[in-house]
N, C-alpha and C positions, 0 to 999 in steps of 0.2 A: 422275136417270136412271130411267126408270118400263121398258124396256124393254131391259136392257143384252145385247148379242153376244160372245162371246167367240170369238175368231178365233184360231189355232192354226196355226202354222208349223212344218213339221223344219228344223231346223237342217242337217240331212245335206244338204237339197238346195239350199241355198245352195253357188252357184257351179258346180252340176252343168251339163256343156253341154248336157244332154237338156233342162234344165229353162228352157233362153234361149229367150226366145220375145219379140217386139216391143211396147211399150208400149202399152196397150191403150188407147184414147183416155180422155177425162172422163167420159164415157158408160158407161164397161163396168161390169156390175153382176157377180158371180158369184149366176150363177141358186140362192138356196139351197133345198133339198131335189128338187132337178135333177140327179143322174145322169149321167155322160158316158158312152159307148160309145166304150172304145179303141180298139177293136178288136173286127170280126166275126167270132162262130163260131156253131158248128150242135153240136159234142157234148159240150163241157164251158163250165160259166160258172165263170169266175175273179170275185170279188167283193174289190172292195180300194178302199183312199183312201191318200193321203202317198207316201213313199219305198217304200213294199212294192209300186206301180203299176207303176214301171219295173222293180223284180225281177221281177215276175207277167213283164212282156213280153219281159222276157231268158229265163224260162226255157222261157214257149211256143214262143220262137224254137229254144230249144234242143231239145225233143220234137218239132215240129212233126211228124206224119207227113205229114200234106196240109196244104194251107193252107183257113184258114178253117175249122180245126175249133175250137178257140178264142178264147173271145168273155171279153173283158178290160173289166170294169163299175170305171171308177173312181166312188166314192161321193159324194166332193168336199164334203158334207155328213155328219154324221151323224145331228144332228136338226135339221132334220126330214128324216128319211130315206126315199128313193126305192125305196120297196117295189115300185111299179108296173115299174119297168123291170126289176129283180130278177125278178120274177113273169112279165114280157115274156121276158126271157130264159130261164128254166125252163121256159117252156112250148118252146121251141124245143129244149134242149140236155138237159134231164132231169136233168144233175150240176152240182153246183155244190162250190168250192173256195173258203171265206172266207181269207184272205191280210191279216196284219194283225202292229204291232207292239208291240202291246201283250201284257203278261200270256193265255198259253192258259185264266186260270182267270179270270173275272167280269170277261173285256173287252168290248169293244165287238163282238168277233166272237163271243163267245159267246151276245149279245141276237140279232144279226141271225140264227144259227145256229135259235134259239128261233123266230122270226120266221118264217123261210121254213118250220119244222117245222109250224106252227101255223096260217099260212094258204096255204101252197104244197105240203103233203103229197103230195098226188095228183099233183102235177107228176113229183116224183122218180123218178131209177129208179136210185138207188144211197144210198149214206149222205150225209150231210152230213161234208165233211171241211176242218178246219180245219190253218193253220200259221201259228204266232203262236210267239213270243219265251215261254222256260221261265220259271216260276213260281220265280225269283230277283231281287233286285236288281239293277240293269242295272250292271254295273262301270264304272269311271270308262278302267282301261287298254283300248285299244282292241282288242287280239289277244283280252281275253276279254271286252269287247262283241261280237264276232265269233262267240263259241263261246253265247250268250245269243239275241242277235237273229237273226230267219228271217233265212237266206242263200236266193241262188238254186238252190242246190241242192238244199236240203228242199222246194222249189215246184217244184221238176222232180219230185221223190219223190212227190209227194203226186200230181202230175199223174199221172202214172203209173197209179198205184195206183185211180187214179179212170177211168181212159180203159180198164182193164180188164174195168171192170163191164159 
């Protein structure tokens, strides 16, 4: 193997029915370092990949003041990662919300964080804000996986807190 992939499933979204969708023929490739747009907005960008995609859309649903303020970037990759449509969308929304479930300290939202600070500065017109899973071991009991991993409701907080500025 001179060139090996390592492909990564949540386990949480087996058997989710958001997540049923039809066999995609022989042919379907998932485009890697391709970017999906969930969803259109103009004043905040929500940035996410896995099980934290459908939280982000539960919780816009739940702030929505208008529609189409909120633009939902699943990443679907993250190397190699679609900075362009990141950068697409800053240029339209000015804030952005990384949404991710890994560790808040040296995850994958903390590079992309680094990322947009570094070559999207000038875009912004607020802080960079993150919501990611506490800097503990994730527990095996599920009521305190719950109290560990982002809920929708800390993505509605942060939305908030963002849609202010």
């Amino acid at each position: 193997m001179s060139d090996p992939v390592l492909f990564m499933e949540h386990k949480g979204l087996y058997r989710q029915g958001y997540c049923s969708t039809a066999e995609p023929d022989e042919h379907y490739l998932l485009p890697f370092g391709k970017a999906r747009i969930v969803q259109k907005g103009s004043e905040l960008t929500i940035v996410s990949w896995g099980a934290m995609v459908q939280k982000s859309i539960e919780a816009a649903k739940e702030v929505a003041s208008k529609p189409g303020a909120i633009e939902i970037i699943d990443l679907r990759t993250l190397n190699p990662l679609d900075t362009e449509t990141i950068g697409t969308s800053l240029e339209k929304t000015g804030r952005v919300l990384i949404v991710y479930e890994d560790n808040i300290t040296n995850g994958p939202g903390a590079e992309i964080a680094a990322i947009i600070s570094q070559d999207y500065f000038e875009l912004l017109d607020g802080p960079i804000k993150r919501v990611a899973a506490k800097d503990v071991p994730i527990p095996f009991n599920w009521y305190l996986e719950e109290k560990v991993l982002p809920q929708t409701s800390d993505i509605v907080l942060a939305i908030t807190e963002l849609m202010e500025y």
